[in-house]
C-alpha positions as CSV (number, residue, x, y, z in Angstrom):
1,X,69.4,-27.2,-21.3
2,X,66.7,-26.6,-24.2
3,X,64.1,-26.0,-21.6
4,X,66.3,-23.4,-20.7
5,X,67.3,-22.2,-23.6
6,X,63.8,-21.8,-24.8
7,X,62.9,-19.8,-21.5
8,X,65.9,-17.4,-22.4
9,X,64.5,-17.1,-25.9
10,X,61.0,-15.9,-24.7
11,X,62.5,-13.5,-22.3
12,X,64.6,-12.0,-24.9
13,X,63.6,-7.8,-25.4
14,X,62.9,-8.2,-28.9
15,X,60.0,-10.4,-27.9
16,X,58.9,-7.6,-25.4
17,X,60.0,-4.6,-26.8
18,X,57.4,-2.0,-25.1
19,X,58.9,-3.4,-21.7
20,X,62.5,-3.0,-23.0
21,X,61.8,0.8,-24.3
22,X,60.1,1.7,-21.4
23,X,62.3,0.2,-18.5
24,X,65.1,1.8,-20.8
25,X,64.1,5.1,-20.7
26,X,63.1,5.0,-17.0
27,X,66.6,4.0,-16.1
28,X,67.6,7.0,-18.2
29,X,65.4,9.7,-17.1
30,X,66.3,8.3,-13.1
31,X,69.8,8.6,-14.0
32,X,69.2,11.9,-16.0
33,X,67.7,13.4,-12.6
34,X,70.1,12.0,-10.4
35,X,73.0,13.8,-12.2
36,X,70.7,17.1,-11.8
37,X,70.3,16.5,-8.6
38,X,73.9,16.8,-7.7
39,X,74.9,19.3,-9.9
40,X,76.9,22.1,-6.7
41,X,75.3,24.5,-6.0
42,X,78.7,26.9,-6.9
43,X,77.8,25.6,-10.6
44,X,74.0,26.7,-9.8
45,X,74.4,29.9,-8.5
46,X,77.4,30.9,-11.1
47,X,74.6,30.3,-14.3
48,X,73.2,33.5,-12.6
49,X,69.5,32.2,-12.4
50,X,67.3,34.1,-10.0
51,X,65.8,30.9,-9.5
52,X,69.4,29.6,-8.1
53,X,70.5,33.4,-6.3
54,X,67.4,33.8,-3.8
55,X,69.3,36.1,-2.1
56,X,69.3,38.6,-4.8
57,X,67.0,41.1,-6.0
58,X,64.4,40.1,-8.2
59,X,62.8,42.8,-9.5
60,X,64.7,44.1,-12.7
61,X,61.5,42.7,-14.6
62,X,59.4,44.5,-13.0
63,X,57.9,47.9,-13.1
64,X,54.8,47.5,-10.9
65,X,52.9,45.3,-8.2
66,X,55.9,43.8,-6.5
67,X,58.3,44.3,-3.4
68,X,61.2,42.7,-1.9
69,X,63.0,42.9,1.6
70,X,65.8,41.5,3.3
71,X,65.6,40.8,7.0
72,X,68.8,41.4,8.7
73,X,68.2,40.8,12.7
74,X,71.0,41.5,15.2
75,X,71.1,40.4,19.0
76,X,73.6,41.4,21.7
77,X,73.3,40.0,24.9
78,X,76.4,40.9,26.5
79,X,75.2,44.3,27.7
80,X,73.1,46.1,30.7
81,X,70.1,46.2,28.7
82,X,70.5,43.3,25.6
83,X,69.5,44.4,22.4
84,X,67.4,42.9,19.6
85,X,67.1,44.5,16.4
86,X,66.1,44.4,12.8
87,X,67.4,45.9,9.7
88,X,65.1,45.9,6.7
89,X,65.9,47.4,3.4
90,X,63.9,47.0,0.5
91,X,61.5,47.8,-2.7
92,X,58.2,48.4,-3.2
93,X,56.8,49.0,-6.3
94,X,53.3,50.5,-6.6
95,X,49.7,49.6,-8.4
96,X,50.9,51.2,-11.4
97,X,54.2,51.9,-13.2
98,X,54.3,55.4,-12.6
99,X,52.6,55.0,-9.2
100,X,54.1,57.7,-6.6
101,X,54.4,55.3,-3.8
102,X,57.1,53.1,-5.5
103,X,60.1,53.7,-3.5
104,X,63.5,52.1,-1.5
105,X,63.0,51.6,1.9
106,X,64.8,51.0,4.8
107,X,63.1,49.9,8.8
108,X,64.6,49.6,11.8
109,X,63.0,47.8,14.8
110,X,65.0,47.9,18.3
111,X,63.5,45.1,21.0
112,X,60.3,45.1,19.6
113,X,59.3,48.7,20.8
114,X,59.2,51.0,18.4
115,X,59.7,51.1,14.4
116,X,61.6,53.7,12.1
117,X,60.8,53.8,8.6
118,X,63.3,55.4,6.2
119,X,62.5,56.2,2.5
120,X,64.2,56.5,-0.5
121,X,64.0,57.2,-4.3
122,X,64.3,54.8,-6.1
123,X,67.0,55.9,-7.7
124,X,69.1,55.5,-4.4
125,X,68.8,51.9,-5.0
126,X,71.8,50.1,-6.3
127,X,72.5,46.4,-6.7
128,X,75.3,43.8,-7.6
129,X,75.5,43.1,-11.0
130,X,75.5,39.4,-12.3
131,X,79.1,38.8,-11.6
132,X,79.5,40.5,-8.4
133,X,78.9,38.7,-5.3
134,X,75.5,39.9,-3.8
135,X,75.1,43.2,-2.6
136,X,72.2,45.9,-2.1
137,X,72.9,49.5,-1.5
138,X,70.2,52.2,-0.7
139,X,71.7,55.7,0.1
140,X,74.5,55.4,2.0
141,X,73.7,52.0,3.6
142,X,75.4,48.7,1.5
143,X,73.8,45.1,2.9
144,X,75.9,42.1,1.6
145,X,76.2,38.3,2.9
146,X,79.3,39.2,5.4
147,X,78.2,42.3,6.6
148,X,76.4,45.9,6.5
149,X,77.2,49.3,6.6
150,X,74.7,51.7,7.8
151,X,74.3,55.7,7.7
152,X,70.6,56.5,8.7
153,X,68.9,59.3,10.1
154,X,65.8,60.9,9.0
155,X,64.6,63.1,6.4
156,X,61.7,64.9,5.1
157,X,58.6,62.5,4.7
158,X,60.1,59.5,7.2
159,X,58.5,58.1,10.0
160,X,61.2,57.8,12.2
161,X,63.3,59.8,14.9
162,X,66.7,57.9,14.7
163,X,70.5,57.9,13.6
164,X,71.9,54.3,13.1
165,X,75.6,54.4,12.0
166,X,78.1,51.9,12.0
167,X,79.6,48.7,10.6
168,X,79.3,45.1,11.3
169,X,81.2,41.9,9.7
170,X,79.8,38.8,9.8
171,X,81.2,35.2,10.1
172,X,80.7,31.1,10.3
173,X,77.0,31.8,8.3
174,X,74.8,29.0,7.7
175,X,72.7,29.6,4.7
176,X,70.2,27.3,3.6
177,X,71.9,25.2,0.5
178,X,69.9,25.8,-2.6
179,X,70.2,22.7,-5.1
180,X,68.1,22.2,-8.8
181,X,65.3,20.7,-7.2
182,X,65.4,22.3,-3.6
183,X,65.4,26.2,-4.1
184,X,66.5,26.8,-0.5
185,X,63.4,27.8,2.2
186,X,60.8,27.0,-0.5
187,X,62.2,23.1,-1.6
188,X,60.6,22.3,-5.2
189,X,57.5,24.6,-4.3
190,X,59.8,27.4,-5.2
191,X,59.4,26.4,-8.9
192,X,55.6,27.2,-8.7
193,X,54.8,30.1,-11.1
194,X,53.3,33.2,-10.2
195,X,53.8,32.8,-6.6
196,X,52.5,35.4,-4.2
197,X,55.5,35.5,-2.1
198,X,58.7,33.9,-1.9
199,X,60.8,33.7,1.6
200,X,64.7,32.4,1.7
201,X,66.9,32.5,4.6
202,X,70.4,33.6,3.3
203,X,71.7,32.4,7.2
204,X,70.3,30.7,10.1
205,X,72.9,31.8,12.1
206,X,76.3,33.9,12.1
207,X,78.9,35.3,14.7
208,X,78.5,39.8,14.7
209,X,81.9,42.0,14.8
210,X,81.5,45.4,15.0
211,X,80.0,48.4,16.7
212,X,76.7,50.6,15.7
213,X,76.1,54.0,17.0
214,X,72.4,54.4,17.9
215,X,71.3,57.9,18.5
216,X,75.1,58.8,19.1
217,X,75.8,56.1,21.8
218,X,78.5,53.6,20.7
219,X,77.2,50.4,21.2
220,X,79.9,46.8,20.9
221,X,78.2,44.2,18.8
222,X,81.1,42.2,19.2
223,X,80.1,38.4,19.6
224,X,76.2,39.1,19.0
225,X,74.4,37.1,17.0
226,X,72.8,37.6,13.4
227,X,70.3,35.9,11.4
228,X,69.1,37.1,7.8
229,X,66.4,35.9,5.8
230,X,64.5,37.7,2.7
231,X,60.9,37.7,1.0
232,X,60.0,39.0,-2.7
233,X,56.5,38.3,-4.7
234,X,53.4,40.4,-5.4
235,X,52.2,40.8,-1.5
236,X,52.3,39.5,1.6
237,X,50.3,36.0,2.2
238,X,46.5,36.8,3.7
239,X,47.4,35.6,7.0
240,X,50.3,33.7,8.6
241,X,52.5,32.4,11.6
242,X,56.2,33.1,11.7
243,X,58.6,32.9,14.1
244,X,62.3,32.5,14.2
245,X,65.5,32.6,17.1
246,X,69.0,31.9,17.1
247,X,69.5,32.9,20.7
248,X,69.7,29.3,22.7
249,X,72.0,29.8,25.3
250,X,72.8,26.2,25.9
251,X,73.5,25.6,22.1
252,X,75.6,28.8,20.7
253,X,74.4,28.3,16.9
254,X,71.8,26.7,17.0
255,X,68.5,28.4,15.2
256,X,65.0,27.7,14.3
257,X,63.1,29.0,11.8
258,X,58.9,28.9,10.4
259,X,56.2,30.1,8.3
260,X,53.0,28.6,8.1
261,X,50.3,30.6,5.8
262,X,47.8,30.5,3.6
263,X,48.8,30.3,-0.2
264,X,47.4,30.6,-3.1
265,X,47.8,29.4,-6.6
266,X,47.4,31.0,-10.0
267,X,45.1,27.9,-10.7
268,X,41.1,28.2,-10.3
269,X,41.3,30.4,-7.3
270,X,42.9,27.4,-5.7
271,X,44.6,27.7,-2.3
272,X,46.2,25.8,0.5
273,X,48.0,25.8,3.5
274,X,51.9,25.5,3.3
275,X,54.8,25.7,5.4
276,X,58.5,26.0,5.4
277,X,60.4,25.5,8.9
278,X,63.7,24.2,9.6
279,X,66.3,23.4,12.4
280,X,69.7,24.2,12.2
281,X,71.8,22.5,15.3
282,X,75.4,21.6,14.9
283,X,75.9,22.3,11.5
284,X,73.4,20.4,9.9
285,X,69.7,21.7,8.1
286,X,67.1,19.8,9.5
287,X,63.8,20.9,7.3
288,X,60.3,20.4,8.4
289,X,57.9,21.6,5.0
290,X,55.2,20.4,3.3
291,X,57.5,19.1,0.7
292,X,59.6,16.8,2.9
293,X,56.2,14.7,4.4
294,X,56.4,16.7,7.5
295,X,53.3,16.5,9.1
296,X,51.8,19.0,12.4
297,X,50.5,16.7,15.4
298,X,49.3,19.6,16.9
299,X,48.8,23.5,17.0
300,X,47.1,25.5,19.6
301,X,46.9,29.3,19.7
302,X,45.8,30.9,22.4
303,X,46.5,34.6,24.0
304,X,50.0,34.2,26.1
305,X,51.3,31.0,23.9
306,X,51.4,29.4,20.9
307,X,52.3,25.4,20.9
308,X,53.4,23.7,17.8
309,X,54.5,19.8,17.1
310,X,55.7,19.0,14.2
311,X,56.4,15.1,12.8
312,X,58.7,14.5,9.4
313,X,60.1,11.2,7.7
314,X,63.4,10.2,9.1
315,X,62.7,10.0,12.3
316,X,62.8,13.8,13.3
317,X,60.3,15.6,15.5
318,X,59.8,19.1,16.7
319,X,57.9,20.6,19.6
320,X,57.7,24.8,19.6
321,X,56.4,26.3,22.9
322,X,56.3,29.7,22.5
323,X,55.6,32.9,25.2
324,X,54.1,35.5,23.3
325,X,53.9,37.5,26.7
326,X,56.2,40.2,24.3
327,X,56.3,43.6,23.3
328,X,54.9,44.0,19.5
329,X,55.3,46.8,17.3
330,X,53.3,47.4,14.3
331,X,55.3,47.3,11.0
332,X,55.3,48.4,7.8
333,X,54.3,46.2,4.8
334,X,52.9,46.0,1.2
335,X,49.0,46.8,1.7
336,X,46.6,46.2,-1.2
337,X,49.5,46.8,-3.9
338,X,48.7,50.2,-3.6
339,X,51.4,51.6,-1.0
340,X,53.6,50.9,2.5
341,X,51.9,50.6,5.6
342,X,52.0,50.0,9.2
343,X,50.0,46.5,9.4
344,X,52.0,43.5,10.7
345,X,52.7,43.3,14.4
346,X,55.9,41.8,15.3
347,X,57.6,41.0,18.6
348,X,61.5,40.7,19.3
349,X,61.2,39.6,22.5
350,X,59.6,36.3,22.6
351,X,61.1,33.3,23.9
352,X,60.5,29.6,22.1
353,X,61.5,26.7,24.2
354,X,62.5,23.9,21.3
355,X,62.3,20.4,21.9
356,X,63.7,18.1,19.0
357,X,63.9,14.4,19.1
358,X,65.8,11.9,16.4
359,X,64.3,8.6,16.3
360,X,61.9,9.0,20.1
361,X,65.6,10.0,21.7
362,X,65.2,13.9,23.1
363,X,68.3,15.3,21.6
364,X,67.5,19.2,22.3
365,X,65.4,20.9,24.9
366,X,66.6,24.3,25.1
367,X,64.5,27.9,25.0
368,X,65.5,30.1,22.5
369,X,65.0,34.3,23.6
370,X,65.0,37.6,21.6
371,X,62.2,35.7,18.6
372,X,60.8,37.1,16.4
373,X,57.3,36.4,16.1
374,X,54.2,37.5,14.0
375,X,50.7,36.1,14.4
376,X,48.8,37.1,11.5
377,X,45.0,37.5,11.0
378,X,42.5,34.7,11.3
379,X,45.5,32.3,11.6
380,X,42.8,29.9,13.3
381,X,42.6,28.8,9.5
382,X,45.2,26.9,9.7
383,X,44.2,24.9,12.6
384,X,41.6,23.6,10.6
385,X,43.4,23.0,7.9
386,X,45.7,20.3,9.8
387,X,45.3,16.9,8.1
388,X,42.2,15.0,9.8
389,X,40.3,18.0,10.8
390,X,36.4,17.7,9.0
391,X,37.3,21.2,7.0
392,X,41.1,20.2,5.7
393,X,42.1,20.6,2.5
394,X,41.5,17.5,0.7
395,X,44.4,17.9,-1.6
396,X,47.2,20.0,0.6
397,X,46.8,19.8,4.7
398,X,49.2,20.5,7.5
């Protein structure tokens, strides 16, 4: 017992106090994070931090060097001719404060064939105050989270030769969940200051109801499919890969989503490659990103087809074979903070066959039509940036 007693007596925290302080406040600071951790997002996104609202505008701060766009894609298959098309109002701001080319904007893009670019004053542009649910309005056309309402047709100074009117509803969405230390698409990397651009995805997937008129021709959107997804920040990454569809025929609901670019940092001149890419299959996010250890295995670009496999913890692996044997059409985008231009070519008409296992078992091999795809510049950079290549990033790799 006093051999014992003696050992209990040298173990005691006053004889190790710096151990005791230490492991004390470790245990506090785990707790402390765990209780942030699970604060609901409802609670997040009520405080009315940008940082928690992705979806909404972010650009009541700023008076130059900045845009923002929200990506609203429709697809209808259930007609002669199926239709793919994207919806894109937004901001630019120009080099200066009082730069002419700050404007509203609004571009349409039907199958990947030909784009329409609407412009507006800025005055045109209206959004939701703090405590109304999120809404945009530019002229006559009001995006929200469940729907849009559209009145376009072309005036003096746009490039484009079309009437779009109409309204569609939108239901079952699937936004990506935004928590304190996972902001959505862009996970704890979304805390980063000064970031050049910032992407969310306010729903992977969603059920259409409606009907547009396009060029006076009444067209059902009943039962269609939607995706919507948004980007904000000073300009467009220097080159990039994206790609997305929610069009698997064999698995209604089902979506897949990436960007893969070059990014860099306010630090040094510093840069790296990054990516943000997710799953969503039967009600359940599946994220492949730099921040969740996902790892590529392989990436090969070539003319007709782009292949991409993609490993992450938890047993979850991606493969993305993708036909870029599509129409592309040239759209506009922020160029050299100085105005709007026709620069990025996108398609709406590729097709991604998706193969996803769980643990080796192949639990979706599906191909996914009507993508939307964008190959970017010298994206061959990010081939050798993959994690073993001789010229990686030492610090950050794919």
């Amino acid at each position: 017992f006093q051999v014992s007693k003696n050992l209990v007596t040298k173990l005691k925290p006053a004889n190790m106090p710096g151990v005791s302080i230490v492991a004390l406040i470790g245990a506090a600071v785990a707790g402390l994070v765990g209780l942030i951790a699970k604060i609901p997002e409802p609670i997040l996104r009520s405080s009315n931090l940008l940082i928690f609202n992705p979806d909404r505008y972010h650009g009541d701060d700023k008076t130059h060097r900045f845009f923002e766009g929200w990506y609203y894609k429709f697809v209808q298959e259930q007609l002669d001719q199926p239709l793919s098309m994207a919806v894109v109002p937004g901001v630019f701001l120009g080099e200066t404060p009082d730069s002419s080319e700050t404007h509203a904007f609004i571009f349409v893009t039907i199958n990947g064939e030909m784009q329409h670019y609407f412009r507006f004053a800025m005055d045109e542009f209206i959004q939701a105050a703090p405590n109304e649910d999120f809404f945009i309005q530019i002229g006559d056309n009001k995006f929200t989270h469940h729907g849009v309402s559209l009145n376009l047709y072309s005036r003096e100074g746009d490039d484009a030769n079309l009437t779009l009117a109409g309204n569609l509803t939108f239901s079952s969405l699937s936004p990506w969940p935004v928590s304190f230390f996972n902001l959505g698409a862009m996970g704890p990397v979304g805390w980063m200051p000064s970031l050049e651009c910032t992407h969310g995805i306010m729903s992977f997937d969603h059920i259409l109801h409606g009907s547009l008129g396009i060029n006076g021709k009444e067209v059902s959107m009943d039962n269609g499919r939607g995706y919507t997804e948004k980007d904000f920040g000073r300009a467009f990454p220097s080159l990039w890969i994206w790609l997305q569809t929610n069009s698997f025929r064999n698995n209604p609901g089902t979506s897949v989503f990436l960007s893969m670019a070059r990014i860099p940092t306010p630090f040094f001149g510093l840069e790296f490659p990054g990516f943000t890419a997710a799953v969503w299959h039967q009600n359940k996010l599946i994220p492949f990103a730099t921040y969740t250890g996902a790892k590529f295995e392989d990436i090969r670009i070539e003319k007709d087809e782009l292949y991409i496999a993609i490993n992450k913890r938890k047993g979850y692996r991606v493969e993305l074979t993708v036909d870029r044997r599509a129409p592309h059409v040239t759209l506009y985008a922020p160029a050299n903070f100085t105005r709007m231009e026709p620069t990025v070519d996108e398609a709406l008409h590729a097709s991604v066959h998706m193969r996803l296992f769980h643990d080796g078992e192949l639990i979706l091999d599906d191909i996914g039509y009507y993508a939307g795809l964008e190959v970017h510049r010298n994206v061959e950079w990010l081939v050798d940036n993959m994690c073993g290549k001789d010229g990686a990033n030492k610090v950050l790799c794919l």
